[in-house]
Phi, psi and omega in degrees: 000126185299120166264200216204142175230139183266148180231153157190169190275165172320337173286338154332331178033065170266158207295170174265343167310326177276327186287318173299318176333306223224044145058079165223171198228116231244102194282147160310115159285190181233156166224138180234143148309288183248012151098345169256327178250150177222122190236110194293128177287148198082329171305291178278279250232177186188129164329295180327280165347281174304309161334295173350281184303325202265358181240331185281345196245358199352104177230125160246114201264155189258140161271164158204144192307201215234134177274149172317346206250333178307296155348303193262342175265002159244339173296297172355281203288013181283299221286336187279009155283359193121328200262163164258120185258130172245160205208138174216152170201138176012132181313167157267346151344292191266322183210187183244046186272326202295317202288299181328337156264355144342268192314309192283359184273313202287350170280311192290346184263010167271304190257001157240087190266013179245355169279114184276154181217120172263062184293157191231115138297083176315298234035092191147157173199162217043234170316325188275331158281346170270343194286316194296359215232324178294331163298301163350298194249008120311307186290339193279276209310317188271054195043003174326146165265172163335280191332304193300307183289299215272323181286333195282309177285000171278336168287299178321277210268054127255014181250019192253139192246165165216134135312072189217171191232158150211154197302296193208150201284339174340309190271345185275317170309314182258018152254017158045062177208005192266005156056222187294355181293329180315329173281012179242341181301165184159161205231041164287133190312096169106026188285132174214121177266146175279110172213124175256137179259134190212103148099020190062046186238130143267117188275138171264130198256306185179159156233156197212162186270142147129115157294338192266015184280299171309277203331328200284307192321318163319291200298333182284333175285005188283321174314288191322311181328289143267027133322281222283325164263023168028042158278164180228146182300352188250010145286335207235141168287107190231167176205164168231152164259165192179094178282319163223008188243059158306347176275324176284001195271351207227331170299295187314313182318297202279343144308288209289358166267004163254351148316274181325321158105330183244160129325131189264093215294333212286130153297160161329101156273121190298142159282112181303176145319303188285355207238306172324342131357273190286336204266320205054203185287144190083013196278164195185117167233135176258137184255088189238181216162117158359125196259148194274024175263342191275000000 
């Protein structure tokens, strides 16, 4: 068996203690304030920063994908070791990072035409494309091949979700991506919308006043969920997500591991730059998935 090394773009925004833990290696989105400087995320720019800006200048800042040359300038020394590449990347809903590792697997397989290159449509994004990219690199660890991996996750990640709140629809609004959320806007005082990502769709779930009400809301749709699909929780995989509210981010936690029945061992993954863009500051999600032995 060839071995194989894994990628993914920035938006997984999985913690870096884990990427190093499982070798994995992450291409960069860009973020510009004015449309003139461009800063790679995690790179240039650190979440702390990009809050910074985003609650003291309310500024809305653009994202831009990861280039075909990004691409090709991080697989390239993978393949001339030998090795094979897998990639998961963002749905293709929300950006073109999937087709931009497309293109560079079809450059690349002209001067390596005996080298597998594996792009992944996560259909998912933040914690829910990081839950998807951690089977992965379970399957990676218990000898699953390339082949192997990639059929399993093709099953697997349709069942991983995100749960979430976020303090106000602004940003999903001028970042012109929010789909069905739109029938949840409104300028009612204290307003907090409910939204799920499922199938690379954000589905509007319900809005309620009050954060702590949305937190309580979280858990419930995690509830509906497995109700409604008689799945059971010690089949699935959870993580939280958390853009600048770690204490409610570690209240959900602790809820959802008295659901569960266990401990959720993962850190907080935080909302990056690309995804915090659209979500802005206060967003909170519970994120799960199917575990891929199961």
């Amino acid at each position: 068996m060839r071995d194989y090394h894994i990628f993914s773009d920035s938006s997984c925004d999985t913690p870096e203690e884990l990427l190093k833990l499982h070798n994995i290696t992450l291409i960069p989105f860009y973020i510009t304030f004015d449309k003139e400087n461009y800063f790679k995320e995690n790179v240039e720019i650190s979440n702390r920063k990009f809050y910074d800006v985003l609650l003291n200048e309310k500024v809305f800042p653009k994202t831009s994908l990861p280039s075909v040359q990004d691409y090709i300038n991080s697989f390239e020394p993978v393949l001339k070791e030998g090795k094979d590449v897998f990639c998961l990347c963002l749905t293709q809903k929300f950006s073109g990072s999937y087709q931009s590792a497309v293109n560079a697997k079809l450059i690349l397989n002209e001067k390596y035409p005996d080298a597998v290159i594996e792009i992944l449509d996560s259909i998912q994004a933040t914690g829910g494309e990081g839950i998807v990219l951690m089977q992965a690199a379970y399957m990676k660890q218990a000898g699953y091949t390339l082949e192997q991996n990639i059929e399993r996750l093709n099953k697997i990640k349709q069942t991983a979700r995100i749960m979430f709140t976020v303090d106000t629809l602004e940003y999903l609004t001028k970042g012109g991506r929010i789909g069905k959320v739109t029938s949840l806007a409104g300028a009612m005082l204290n307003l907090k919308p409910l939204i799920q990502l499922k199938d690379a769709e954000l589905i509007p779930y319900s809005n309620v006043r009050g954060r702590k009400k949305s937190l309580q809301k979280i858990l419930d749709m995690t509830v509906e969920y497995f109700n409604e699909t008689g799945e059971k929780y010690d089949d699935y995989d959870f993580c939280i997500a958390n853009a600048t509210t770690e204490e409610d981010s570690l209240y959900v936690k602790s809820q959802v591991e008295e659901l569960i029945g266990r401990n959720i061992d993962y850190p907080l993954f935080q909302i990056g730059v690309t995804i915090g863009t659209y979500t802005g500051p206060g967003a909170v999600g519970v994120c799960f998935i199917r575990k891929y032995d199961r």
